[in-house]
N, C-alpha and C positions, 0 to 999 in steps of 0.2 A: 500593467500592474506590477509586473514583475522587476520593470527596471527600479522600481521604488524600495524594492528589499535587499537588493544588491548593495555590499560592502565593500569595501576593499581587499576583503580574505575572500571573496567569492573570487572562484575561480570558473567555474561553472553552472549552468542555472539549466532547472528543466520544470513547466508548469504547467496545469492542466488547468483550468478557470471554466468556471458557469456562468456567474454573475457576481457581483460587486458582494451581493447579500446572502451567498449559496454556496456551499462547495468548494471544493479549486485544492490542491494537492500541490508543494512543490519539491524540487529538491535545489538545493546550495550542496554545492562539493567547493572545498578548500580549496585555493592556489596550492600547487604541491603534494594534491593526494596522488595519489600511485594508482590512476585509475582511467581507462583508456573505456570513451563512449564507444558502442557498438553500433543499437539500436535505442532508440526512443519509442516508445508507445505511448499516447496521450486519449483520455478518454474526451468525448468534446462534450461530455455533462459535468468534468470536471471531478470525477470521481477517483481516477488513481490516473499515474503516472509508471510507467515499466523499464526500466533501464537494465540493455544488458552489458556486459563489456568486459574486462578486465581491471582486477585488484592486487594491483601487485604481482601482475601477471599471470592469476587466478583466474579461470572465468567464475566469473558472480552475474549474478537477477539481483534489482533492486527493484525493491517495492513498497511505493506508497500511497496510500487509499482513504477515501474517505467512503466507507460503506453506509447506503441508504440505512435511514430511520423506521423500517418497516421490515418484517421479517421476508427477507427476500433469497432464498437459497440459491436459486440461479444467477445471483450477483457473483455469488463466491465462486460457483463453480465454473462460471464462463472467464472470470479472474485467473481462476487456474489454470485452465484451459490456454490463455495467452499467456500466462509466465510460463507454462512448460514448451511452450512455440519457440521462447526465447532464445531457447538451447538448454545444455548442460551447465553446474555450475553451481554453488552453491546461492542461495535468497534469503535475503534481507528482509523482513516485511515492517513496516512503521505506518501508523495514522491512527485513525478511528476508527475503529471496526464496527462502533454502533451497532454491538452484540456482548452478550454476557454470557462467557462460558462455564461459569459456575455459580449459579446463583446463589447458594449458600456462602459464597465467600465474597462474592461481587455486587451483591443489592440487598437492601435493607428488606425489602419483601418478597418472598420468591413467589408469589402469588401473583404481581405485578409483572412477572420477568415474561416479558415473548421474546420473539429472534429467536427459538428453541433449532428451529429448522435452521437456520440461517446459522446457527454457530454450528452445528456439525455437520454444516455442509465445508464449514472452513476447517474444523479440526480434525478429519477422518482421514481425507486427501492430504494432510500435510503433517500427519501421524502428531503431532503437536504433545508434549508433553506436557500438563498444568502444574503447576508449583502451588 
């Protein structure tokens, strides 16, 4: 699947896949970014992808996820768990987090909103500030 997304600006590809109709996380890095692979992590349900390495000589965590639809706290925290494995470093986080950390500002009705667990199991461990 993957070779089908690649351009001629990809300089690199890293992807995680479930099924055709499910899931799957990936990353495209530029020809030319400043950015030296370490490690790969791939989930094989296709839920995030963990890249560590160096950014311009920085060490950096990338990370990209697509979290379950179901309020699931222990997704985030074992998530955590392997980006802190990764080393030091500043992290990236991007995808879908299939949570709403503030429902007043995020969903038409807060009555409707679950993931409650689930989002601060993501935002406590990662001091996260909301705008």
């Amino acid at each position: 699947m993957l070779g089908r997304l690649k351009a001629g600006w990809v300089g690199e590809s890293h992807c995680s896949t479930y099924s055709s109709y499910a899931r799957g996380v990936a990353f495209l890095l530029r020809k030319g970014l400043q950015w030296r692979t370490r490690r790969v992590v791939a989930d094989p349900n296709g839920r995030y992808v963990l890249l560590s390495g160096t950014l311009s000589d920085r060490a950096c965590r990338l990370v990209a996820v697509y979290g379950p639809n179901v309020d699931n706290p222990e997704f985030f925290r074992e998530l955590w768990r392997l980006v802190e494995s990764l080393g030091a470093g500043a992290v990236i986080w991007g995808g879908d987090f299939n949570v709403v950390l503030d429902p007043r500002m995020d969903h038409r009705s807060v009555a409707r909103v679950q993931h409650v667990a689930a989002a601060k199991a993501l935002v406590r461990p990662l001091q996260l500030v909301l705008y």
